[in-house]
N, C-alpha and C positions, 0 to 999 in steps of 0.2 A: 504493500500500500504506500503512495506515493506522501511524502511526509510531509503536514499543513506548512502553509507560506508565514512568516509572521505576522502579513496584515492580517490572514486568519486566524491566528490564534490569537492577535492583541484582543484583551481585553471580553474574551470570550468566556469568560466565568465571572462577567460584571454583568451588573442590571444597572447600563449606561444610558443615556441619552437616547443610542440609538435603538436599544430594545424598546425605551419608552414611548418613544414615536411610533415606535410599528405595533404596539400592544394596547395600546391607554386610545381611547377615544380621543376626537382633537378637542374636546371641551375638557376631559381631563386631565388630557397631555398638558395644554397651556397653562391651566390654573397647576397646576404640579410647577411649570417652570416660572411662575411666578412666583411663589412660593420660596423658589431657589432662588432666583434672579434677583428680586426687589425686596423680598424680607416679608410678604406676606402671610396672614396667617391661615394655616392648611386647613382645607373643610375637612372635616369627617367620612362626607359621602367621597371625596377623590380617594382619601386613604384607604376605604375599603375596595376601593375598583384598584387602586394599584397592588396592595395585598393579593387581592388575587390572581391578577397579570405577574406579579411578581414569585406567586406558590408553582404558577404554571410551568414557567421558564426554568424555575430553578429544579423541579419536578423532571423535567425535559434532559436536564445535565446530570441526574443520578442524586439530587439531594433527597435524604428523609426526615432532615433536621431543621430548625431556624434556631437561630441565635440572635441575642441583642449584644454586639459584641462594644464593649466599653473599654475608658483605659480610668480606672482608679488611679491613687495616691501612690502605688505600689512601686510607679515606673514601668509596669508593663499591664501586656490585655489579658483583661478577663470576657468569660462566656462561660452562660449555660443553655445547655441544647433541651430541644424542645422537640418531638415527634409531630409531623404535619394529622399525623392519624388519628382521627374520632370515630369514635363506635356508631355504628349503623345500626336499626332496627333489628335486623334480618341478624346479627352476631355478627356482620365483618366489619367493617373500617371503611372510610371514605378519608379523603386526604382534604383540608380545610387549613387556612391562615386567613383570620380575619383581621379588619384594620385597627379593631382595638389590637388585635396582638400586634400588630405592625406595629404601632405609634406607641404601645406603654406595657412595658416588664416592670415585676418585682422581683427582683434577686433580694436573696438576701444581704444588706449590709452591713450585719454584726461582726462581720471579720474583716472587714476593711480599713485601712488608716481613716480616722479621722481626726484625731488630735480635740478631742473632748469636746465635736459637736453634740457626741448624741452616748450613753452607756452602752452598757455593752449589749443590755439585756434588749435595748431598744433595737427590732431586726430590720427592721421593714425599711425598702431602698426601692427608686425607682429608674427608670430605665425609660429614655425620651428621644423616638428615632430623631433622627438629623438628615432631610433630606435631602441638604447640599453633600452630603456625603454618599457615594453611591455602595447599593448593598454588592454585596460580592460571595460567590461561593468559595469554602475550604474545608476540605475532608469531607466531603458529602454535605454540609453543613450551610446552608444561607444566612451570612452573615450582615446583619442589618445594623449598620454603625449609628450608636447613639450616645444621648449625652446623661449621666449620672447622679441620682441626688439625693439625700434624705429624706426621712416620711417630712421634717419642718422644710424642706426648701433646700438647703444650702449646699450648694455643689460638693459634692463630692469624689470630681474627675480633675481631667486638666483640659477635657475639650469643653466645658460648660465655659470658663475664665475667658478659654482662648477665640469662642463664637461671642463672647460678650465684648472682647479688645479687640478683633472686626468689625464688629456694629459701632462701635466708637469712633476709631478711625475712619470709617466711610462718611458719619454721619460727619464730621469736623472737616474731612478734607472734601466732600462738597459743597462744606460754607465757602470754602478758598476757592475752589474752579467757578461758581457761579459768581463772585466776585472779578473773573478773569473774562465772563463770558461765557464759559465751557458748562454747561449743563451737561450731567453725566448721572447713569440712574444707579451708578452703585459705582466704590472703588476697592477693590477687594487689593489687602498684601499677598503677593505670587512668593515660594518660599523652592528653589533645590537645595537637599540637603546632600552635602557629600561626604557616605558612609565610609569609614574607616573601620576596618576589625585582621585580625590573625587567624590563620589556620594553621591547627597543627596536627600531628596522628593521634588519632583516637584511643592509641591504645597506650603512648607513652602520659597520652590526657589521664586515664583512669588510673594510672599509676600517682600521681600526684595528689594529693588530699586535699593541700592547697589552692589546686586549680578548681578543684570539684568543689569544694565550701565557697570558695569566694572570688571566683576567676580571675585569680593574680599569683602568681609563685610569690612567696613572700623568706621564701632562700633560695639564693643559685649564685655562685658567681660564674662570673662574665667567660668567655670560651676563647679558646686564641684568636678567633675572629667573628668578630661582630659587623656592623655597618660600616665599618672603616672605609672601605672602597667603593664605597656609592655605587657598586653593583647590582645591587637589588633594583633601585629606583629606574622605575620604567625602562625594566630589562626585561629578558624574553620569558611570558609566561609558561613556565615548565606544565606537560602534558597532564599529571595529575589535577593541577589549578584548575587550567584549562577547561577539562572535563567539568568542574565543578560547576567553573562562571559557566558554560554554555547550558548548564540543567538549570542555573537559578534565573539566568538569563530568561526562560523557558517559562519558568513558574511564576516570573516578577510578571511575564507580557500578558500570560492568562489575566491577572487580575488587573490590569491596565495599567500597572504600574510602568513608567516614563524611562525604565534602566536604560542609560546609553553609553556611560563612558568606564572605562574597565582597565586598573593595570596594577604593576606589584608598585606599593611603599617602599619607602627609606629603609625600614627595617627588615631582618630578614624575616622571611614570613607572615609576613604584612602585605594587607592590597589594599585599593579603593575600588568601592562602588559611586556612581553619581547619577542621580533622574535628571531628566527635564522642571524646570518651573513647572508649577502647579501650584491652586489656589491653598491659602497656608493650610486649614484644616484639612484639606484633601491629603496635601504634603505628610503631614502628621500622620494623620491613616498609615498612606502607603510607609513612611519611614518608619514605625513601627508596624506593619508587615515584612516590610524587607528584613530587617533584624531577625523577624522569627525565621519567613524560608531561608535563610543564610545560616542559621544554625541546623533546621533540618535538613537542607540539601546535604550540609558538610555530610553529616550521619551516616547517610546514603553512599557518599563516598569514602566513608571511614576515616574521617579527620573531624575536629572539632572546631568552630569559628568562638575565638577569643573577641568577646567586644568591650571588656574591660580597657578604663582610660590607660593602663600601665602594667600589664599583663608581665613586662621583663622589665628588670629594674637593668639599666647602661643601654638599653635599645630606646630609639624613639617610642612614645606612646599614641594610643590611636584617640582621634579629634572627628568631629563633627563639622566641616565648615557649611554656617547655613544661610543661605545666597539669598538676600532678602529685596524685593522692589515692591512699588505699589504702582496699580494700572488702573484705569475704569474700563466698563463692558462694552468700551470700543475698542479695547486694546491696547489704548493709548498709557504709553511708562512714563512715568510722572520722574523719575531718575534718569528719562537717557537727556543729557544737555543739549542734543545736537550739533549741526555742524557748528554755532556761535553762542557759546553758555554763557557768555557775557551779555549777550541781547536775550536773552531765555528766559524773563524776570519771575515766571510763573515756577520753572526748573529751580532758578535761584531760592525761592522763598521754602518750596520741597525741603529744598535740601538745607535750608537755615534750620527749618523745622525738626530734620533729623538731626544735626549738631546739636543744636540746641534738647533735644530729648536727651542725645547720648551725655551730656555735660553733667544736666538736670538729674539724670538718674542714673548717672553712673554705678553707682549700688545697686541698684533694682538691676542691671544688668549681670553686673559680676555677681548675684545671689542665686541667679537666674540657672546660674550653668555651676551650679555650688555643691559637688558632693564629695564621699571618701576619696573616689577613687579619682576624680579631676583634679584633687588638691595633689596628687603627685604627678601631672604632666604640666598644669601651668607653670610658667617662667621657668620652665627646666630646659631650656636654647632646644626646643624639638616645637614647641608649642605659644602662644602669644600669653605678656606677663598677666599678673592677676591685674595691675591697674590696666585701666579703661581708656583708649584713648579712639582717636580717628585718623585716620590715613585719607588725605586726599588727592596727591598727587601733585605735580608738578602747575600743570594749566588752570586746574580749577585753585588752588592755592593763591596762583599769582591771579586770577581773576577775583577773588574773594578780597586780598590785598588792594587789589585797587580800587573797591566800592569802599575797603575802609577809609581808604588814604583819598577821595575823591579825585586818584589821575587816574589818566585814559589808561585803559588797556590795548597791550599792543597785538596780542594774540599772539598762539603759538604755531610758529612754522612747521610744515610740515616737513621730515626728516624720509628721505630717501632711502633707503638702505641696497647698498652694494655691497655685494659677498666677494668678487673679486672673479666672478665664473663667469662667462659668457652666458650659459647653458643657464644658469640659474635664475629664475623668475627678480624682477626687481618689485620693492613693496612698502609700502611705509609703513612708517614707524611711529605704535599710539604712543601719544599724546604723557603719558606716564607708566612707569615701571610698576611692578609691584613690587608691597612689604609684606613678605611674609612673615616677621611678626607684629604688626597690626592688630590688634586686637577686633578690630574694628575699621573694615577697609572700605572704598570706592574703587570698584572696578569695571566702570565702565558708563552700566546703566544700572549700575545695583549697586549694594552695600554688603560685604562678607562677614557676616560674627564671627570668628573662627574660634572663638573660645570654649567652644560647646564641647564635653565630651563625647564619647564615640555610644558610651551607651543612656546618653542621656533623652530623654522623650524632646522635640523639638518645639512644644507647645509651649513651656515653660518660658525661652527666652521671648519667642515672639508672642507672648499675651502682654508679657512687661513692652518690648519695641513699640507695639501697635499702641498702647496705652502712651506710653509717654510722646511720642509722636503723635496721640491727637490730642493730647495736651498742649505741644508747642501751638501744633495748628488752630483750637480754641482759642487759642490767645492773642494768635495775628487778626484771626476769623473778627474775635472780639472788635478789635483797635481797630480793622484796616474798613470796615461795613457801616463805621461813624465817621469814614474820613471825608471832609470838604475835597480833598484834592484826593483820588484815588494813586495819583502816578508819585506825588510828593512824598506820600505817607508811606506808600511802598519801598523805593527808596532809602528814606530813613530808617525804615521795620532792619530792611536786610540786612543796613550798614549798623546800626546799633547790634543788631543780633551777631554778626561778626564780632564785633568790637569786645563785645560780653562774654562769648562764648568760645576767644581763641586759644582760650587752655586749653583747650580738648584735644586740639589739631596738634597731630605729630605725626612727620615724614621719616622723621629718623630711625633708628638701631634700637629697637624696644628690649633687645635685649644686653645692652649697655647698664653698668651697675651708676654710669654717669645720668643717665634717663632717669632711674629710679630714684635717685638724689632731686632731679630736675622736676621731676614731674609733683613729687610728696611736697617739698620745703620751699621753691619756685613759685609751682602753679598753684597746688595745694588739692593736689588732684588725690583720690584717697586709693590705698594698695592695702586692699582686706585678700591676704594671703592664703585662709583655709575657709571651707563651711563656716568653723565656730569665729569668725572674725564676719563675714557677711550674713550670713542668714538675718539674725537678731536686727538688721536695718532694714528687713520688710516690716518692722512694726513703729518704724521713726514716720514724725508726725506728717510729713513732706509726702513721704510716699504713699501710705495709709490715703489722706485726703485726695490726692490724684486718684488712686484706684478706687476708692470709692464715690469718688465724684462723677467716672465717668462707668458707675455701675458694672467691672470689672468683677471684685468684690465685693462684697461684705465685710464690716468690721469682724464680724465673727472665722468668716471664713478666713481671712488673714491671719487673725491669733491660730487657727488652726493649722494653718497649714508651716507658717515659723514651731508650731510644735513638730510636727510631722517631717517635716524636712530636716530636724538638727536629732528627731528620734534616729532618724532613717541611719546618719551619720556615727550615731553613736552605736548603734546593733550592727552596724557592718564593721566596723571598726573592732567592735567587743568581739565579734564573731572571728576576725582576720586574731585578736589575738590569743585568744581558744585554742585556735588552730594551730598558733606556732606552740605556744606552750605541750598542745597532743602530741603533734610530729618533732617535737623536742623530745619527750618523754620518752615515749615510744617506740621512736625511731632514732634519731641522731644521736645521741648519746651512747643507746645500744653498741650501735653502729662505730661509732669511734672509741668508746674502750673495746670490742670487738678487736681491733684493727690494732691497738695500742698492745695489746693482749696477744697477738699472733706477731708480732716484730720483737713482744719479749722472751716468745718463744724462739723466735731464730736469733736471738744472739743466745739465750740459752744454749741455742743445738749447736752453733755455731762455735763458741767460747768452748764446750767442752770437746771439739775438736781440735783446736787448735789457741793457744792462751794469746796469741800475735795476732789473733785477727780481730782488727779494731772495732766492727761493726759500726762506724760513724752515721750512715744513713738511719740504722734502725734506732739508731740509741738516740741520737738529734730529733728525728721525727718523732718520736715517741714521748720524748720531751715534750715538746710542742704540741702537739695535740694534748697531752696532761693536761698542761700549762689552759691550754682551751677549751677541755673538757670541765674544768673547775669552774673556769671564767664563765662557759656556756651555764652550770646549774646554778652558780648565782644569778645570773640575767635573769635566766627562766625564775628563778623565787620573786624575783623583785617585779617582772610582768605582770605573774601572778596575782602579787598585792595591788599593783596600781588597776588591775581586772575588777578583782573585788574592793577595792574603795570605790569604784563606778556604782556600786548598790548601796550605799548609803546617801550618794546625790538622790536627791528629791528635784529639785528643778533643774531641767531640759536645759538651760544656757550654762550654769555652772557645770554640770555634765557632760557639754560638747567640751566645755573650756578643761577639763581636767583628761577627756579623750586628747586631745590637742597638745596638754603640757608636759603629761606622764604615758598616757601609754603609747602614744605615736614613738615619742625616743626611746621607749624604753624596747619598743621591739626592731628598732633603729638597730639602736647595741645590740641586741641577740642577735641580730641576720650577720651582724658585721662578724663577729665570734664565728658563725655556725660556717657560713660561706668562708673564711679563713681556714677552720678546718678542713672543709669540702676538697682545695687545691693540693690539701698533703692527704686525703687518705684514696687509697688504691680505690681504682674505680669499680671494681665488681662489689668491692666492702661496702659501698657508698648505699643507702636504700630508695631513693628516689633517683628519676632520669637528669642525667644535668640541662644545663642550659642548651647546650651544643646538640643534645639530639631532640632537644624541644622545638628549637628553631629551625634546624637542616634536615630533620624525620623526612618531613611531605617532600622532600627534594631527591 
């Protein structure tokens, strides 16, 4: 059988646009896409005709489940499946999904984070489709993407915040277009996120305990080669990989997801994936999809996908960069400047509005992307620092500079580029370079976060961007809709907001220890280095009031979710040090008096052969690992205790802050001890895979 093309297979286990025009009558079709389109609210009568149209379809592809599939506090998705089958008169079954069940689940929410909205006892949680969201089949399974909440109201996901910082933004940045002229019926932010993660073999994975509790080796040292030789990075993808990308490739197209660009990372055993733009909650979806088939593809191939932000301590770690612009439903990118972003005044004020957000709430940004595992790749030269800054580049910098300074701008020449070959195409050369460490870039017609971790959900940052960007935008909207003179006042808006806001802007070396001097004591720009340093400033008055003003939050759901977020930090952290304290015990220790114990027996055997034979290697080595076999079981006591002093904390911020002071060093110092030993004892003694066949196995 000849094998589907992939416009055939795109998007063919979705209930897209195009199913719905061929299935839904055109009175329901349209009020459906209004619905999407303009923000209307959904009849009753259309939800049950699509229910239907939608049991049919999915009926048609082998499904015999529905799901409301959500993404809780957790970081990842939940579902529970639901059988299309109801009992007939007659004793058999008929297959039925009606449009209440389309539009409203109760799962239970007794076991979900909530950070003391609701007790424990309290179960009842409900489940509210999202029809900008399109439903998709997985594992037999119709998956109908929705948004999550308490029996009182208050969100309980991260897609309820993140369609609430849509509706804000839209609503703010049409005060500004309709001020320009531009009537536009909706401006939705467009989001690619590009996935970073590791693959390794599956079976040196299950070897590790490490890797299985908390998806990070938290002992290895480093192998005789590492990334040293920038060989990895968009080198030839070896045939195992290969096989991989082309199955996930396969399974991303079914559910529509946008996969297009594909190749190995810096490190070894490291790749990227990256989609197409897509509107941000849809982005979300699919980037938490991609994550899941990217661990079950690996499976199938007998390797495991690492998405941990730091999976190998001396290798780069893996990042999230997430491509952020906003458009309206003509198309039109409100970030690209065109050919003269100096005449652009509409592009100009966009993008005063994003400086100005990023400045404003620099915090809400760096909290945004704030967990265990991202506090070990920021400002570690692989990644952009924990402070917040912007990258704009060379032309719009010097265009920006001269609205402050009131002289003309000359514009940037265009740059030719000759290679020196006949044969080789000539091409110009944009406009500015990139920084890749930027926290926060311009590149092009877009703005890059890169700060994001690789396994962090992408809802998070952009609920905070789109909020504080319709915040700048209320405030111009404000000033600029009472002006007598619309061109004067404009004008002035930009050149003051420059003027204000040029701390933020940095083209330079982010990771220069001169920067960090410059940026703290200079600008006065703020560098919260772990979780327990940002979190706790989602609850400062600044921020709170923006997000609650522009109905983001709830005061309540705030307090909740700074609980939730610095729990979260503290159980993965307690749990990573559990872990070393077991595989100390257990394991390493065993293992190295083992090894200490069989070198005293060859100078034993040895010596009584002959009294001249100096045994130096065994007798030195044997030393040494003592020496660190001692050193390691004090560590491990002292871990221990700073483990349980964590259970006499009663409040969540003194808890992060005591994770942060004592047990992050103190398991610092063990790894440093255990990995010293690792390099003197014989390698079959050793009980775990080292680093060397974790990264070079799949190869």
């Amino acid at each position: 059988m000849k094998e589907k093309s992939i416009p055939e297979i795109f998007g063919s286990m979705v209930f897209d646009d195009r199913e719905m025009r061929a299935r839904l009558s055109s009175d329901v079709y349209r009020s459906l896409r209004r619905t999407i389109d303009e923000n209307e609210r959904l009849d009753p009568e259309v939800a049950s005709a699509v229910a239907s149209a939608m049991r049919e379809w999915a009926a048609e592809r082998g499904a015999t489940h529905f799901t409301h599939w959500f993404q809780p506090l957790t970081g990842v998705t939940a579902e529970k499946h639901d059988s299309f089958i109801t009992p007939s008169p007659d004793g058999g079954v008929i297959m039925e999904f009606s449009g209440k069940e389309l539009i409203k689940g109760e799962p239970d929410a007794s076991s979900f984070p909530s950070g003391g909205l609701r007790a424990t006892f309290e179960a009842r949680g409900y489940t509210a489709w999202d029809p900008t969201s399109y439903a998709f089949i997985k594992d037999h399974t119709l998956c109908i993407p929705t948004a999550f909440c308490s029996y009182s109201g208050d969100a309980l996901d991260k897609k309820t915040p993140l369609l609430r910082s849509m509706q804000a933004l839209n609503r703010q940045a049409k005060r500004i277009l309709k001020l320009f002229g531009n009537e536009a019926k909706y401006v939705r932010t467009n989001v690619g996120p590009e996935q970073e993660y590791f693959l390794i073999d599956e079976k040196m994975y299950n070897l590790r305990p490490d890797l299985v509790y908390t998806g990070r080796t938290l002992f290895g040292a480093m192998p005789p080669k590492g990334q040293e030789l920038d060989d990895h990075y968009f080198g030839v993808i070896k045939p195992r990989v290969t096989a991989f990308m082309e199955d996930l490739n396969r399974e991303l197209w079914k559910l529509g997801i946008l996969a297009k660009t594909e190749h190995n990372e810096v490190a070894p055993a490291q790749h990227e994936l990256a989609p197409i733009f897509s509107t941000t909650n849809v982005a979300t979806d699919n980037n938490q999809l991609m994550m899941e088939m990217m661990q079950k593809v690996a499976r199938k191939h007998g390797m495991v996908c690492l998405l941990h932000e730091k999976p190998f301590a001396g290798v780069n770690g893996s990042g999230k960069h997430n491509n952020w612009s906003m458009a309206t439903d003509t198309g039109a990118n409100l970030l690209s400047p065109g050919e003269t972003p100096y005449e652009n005044a509409q592009f100009l004020l966009f993008l005063c509005a994003v400086i100005q957000a990023v400045d404003d709430y620099q915090d809400l940004l760096r909290l945004s992307v704030a967990t265990a595992g991202n506090d070990h790749r920021l400002g570690a030269n692989e990644a952009p620092p924990a402070i917040i800054s912007v990258f704009l580049g060379d032309e719009l910098s010097a265009v920006l500079d001269a609205i402050k300074t009131d002289t003309p701008y000359q514009g940037a020449e265009k740059v030719i580029m000759k290679l020196g070959v006949h044969s080789l195409p000539r091409f110009s050369r944009d406009n500015t370079d990139r920084n890749r460490t930027s926290p926060f870039a311009f590149t092009g017609n877009k703005f890059e976060f890169r700060s994001l971790g690789s396994s962090n959900s992408i809802a998070c940052c952009n609920m905070m961007l789109n909020a504080a960007v319709a915040e700048s935008l209320r405030q111009y909207a404000d000033r600029l809709e009472g002006a007598e003179d619309f061109e004067t006042a404009l004008h002035e808006l930009i050149k003051e907001t420059v003027k204000k806001h040029e701390r933020i802007l940095f083209n330079g070396n982010g990771y220069g220890e001169e920067w960090v001097k410059e940026a703290t004591e200079v600008r006065g720009l703020s560098n919260l280095k772990t979780t327990a340093d940002a979190m706790p400033h989602l609850l400062d008055k600044k921020n709170m009031d923006m997000l609650i003003a522009h109905k983001v939050f709830t005061e309540t759901e705030l307090h909740s979710r700074c609980e939730i977020m610095l729990e979260n930090y503290c159980k993965s952290v307690n749990i990573e040090g559990h872990t070393m304290v077991d595989m100390v015990r257990k394991n390493y220790l065993p293992a190295i008096e083992g090894y200490i114990g069989s070198l005293a027996r060859n100078v034993s055997l040895l010596k009584s052969v002959s009294g001249r034979i100096k045994c130096t290697y065994e007798i030195t080595t044997a030393e040494k690992l003592s020496e660190l076999s001692d050193s390691i079981l004090e560590k491990t006591d002292a871990l221990e205790k700073a483990l349980l002093s964590l259970k006499s904390c009663e409040d969540i911020i003194k808890t992060s802050v005591a994770v942060r002071d004592e047990v992050l060093p103190a398991m610092e110092e063990l790894r440093k001890d255990v990995d010293a030993a690792e390099i003197l004892t014989k390698e079959d003694c050793w009980p775990f895979p080292s680093y060397g066949k974790l990264l070079f196995s799949v190869y």
